[in-house]
N, C-alpha and C positions, 0 to 999 in steps of 0.2 A: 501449354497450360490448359488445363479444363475450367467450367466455368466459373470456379469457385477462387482459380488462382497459385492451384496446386499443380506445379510439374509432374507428365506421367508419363510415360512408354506410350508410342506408335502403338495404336490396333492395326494388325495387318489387316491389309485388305487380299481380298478374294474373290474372283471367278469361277470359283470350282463348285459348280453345284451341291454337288456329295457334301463338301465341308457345308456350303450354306446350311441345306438341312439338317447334319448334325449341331451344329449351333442352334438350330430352331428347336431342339430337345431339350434347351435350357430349363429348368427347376423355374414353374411360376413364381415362385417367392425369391429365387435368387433376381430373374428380372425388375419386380416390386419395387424390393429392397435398393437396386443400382442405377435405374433410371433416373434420366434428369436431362434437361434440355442442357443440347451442346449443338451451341451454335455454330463454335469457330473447325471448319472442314478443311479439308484440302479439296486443290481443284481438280483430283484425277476421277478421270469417269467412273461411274457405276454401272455395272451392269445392268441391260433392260430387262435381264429374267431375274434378278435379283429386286428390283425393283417391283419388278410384276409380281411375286410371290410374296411379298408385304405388301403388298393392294390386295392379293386373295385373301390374305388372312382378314385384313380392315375389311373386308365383306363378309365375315363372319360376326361380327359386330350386331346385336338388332335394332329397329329402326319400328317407326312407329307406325302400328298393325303390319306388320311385314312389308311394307311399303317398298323396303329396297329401292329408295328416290332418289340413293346419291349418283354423282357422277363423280370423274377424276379426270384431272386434264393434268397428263406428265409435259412437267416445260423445262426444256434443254435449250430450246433455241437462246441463243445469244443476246438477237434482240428484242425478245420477248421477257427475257430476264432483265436485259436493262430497261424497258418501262417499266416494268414493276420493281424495280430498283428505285427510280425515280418516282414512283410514288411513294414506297419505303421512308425514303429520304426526306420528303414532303412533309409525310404524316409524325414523323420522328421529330423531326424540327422544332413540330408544333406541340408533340404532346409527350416528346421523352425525358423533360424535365421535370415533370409532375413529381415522379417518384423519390429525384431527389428534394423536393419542395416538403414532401410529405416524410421521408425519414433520411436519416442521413447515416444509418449506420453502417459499417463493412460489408456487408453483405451485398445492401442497396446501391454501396456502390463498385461491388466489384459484377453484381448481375448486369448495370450500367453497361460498364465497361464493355461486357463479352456481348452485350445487343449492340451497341455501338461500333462493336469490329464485323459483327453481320451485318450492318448497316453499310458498312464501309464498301465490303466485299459481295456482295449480293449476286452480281453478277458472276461472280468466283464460285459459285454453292452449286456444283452438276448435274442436283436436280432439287425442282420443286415442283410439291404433290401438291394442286390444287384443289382440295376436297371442295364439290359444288352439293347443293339440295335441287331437284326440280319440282316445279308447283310448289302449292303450301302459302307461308305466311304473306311473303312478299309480294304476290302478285298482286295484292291489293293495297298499293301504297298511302292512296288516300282515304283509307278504312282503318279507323283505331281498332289495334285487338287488346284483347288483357294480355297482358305478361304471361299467364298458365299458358296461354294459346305461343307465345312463342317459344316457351322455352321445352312446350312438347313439340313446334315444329325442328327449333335445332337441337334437340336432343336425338335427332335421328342420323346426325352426323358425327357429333365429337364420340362416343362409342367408337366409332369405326376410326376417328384421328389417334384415338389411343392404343388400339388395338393395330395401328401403322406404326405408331413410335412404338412398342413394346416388338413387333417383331424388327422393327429396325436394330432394335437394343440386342437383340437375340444375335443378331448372326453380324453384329461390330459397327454397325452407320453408325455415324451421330446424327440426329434429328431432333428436333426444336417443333413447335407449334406456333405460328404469328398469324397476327392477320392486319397490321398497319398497311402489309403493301394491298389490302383491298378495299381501302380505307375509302374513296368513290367507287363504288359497284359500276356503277356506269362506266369507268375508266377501264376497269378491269374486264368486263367484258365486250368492250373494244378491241382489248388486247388480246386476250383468248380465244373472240369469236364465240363468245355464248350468247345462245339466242335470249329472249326476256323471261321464260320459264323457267331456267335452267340459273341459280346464286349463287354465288362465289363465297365460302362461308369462314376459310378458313386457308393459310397455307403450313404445310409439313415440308421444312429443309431437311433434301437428307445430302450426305456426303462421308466420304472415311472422316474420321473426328482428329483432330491436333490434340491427340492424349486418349481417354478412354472414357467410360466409366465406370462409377463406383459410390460407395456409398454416401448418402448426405444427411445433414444435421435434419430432424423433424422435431415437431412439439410433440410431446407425452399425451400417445391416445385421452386418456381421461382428463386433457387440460381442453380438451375443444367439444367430449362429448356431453349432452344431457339427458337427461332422465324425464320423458314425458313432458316435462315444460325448461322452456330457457331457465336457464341459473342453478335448475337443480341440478350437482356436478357430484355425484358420491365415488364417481372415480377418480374424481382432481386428485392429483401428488400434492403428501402433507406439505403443508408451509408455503402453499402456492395460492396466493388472493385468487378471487373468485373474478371471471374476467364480466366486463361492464357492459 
């Protein structure tokens, strides 16, 4: 089943270079259109050049003044995945019922459900892409910044996270986005061996996917867009309240 709960067909998986890059020929809009975090993988290896060629592309991604600050720690090891399992676990415990607190409809709990079997399985997942930042906001822990200041310093990495899951999506992984297992940075870079410059910002599960992907429900561009100030909505679809 995929994340939504829908039985689908094996993506095969692939070694053959040649096919990976014709897959990476994918239609940008067809990618767009079909992406979605898939969490639940099988446990068969991926290949390190396969792997290494969706990290080239996430380095086409740009980062702030050309900076080029991030780093990637590929973790395979066994017992590097189960600590960061068991932080996983930790942090999940503590904050993975929020969502159902907050709504309770199908959806919420069937996305539950597909985090909770990555939860399960963590150590199952054949790789995870550690996207780090070096220097920047954190080095200065007991220094308040504004919020502009942070979120132009991790705006120089999620670019590159998603330009990692879109070639994932290209040529058949399934990859996901999380960041509960780095939920103590100081744990995490225990486990990783990153020095104190170097931030653990985010993790990329990839693995072949238990089913595929394909396309998902979204809201109607002009129910989220405004015009110059909040609330003015002249693209909202008729007969749809104005959101609050």
């Amino acid at each position: 089943m995929d994340d939504h709960g829908t039985t689908l067909d094996i993506q095969p998986t692939t070694d053959d270079m040649a096919e990976v890059e014709r897959r990476l020929e994918m239609p940008l809009e067809e990618a767009l259109l079909t992406q979605r975090s898939v969490r639940r993988v099988r446990p068969d290896p991926v290949d390190d050049r396969i792997v290494l060629r969706c990290i080239e592309l996430a380095l086409e991604a740009p980062t702030g003044s050309n900076g080029q600050n991030w780093e990637f720690v590929v973790v395979k090891d066994a017992q590097a995945k189960a600590a960061l399992a068991a932080q996983y676990r930790r942090s999940w415990k503590l904050y993975g019922g929020a969502g159902s607190r907050l709504r309770s409809d199908d959806q919420t709990r069937r996305i539950l459900k597909s985090v909770q079997w990555q939860v399960e399985h963590f150590e199952e997942i054949p790789v995870l892409v550690v996207c780090c930042l070096r220097g920047g906001a954190r080095l200065l822990p007991f220094v308040p910044l504004p919020p502009v200041a942070l979120s132009s310093h991790y705006g120089s990495v999620y670019p590159s996270a998603q330009n990692l899951l879109l070639a994932a999506r290209a040529v058949g992984l399934g990859g996901a986005l999380v960041t509960l297992p780095l939920w103590s940075t100081m744990v995490a870079r225990r486990i990783l061996g990153l020095p104190m410059q170097v931030e653990p910002c985010c993790v990329v599960t990839l693995g072949w996917p238990i089913g595929r992907y394909g396309p998902k429900a979204r809201k109607a561009v002009g129910s989220v867009v405004h015009l110059d100030r909040y609330g003015a909505q002249p693209w909202r679809p008729p007969g749809q309240a104005p959101r609050g």
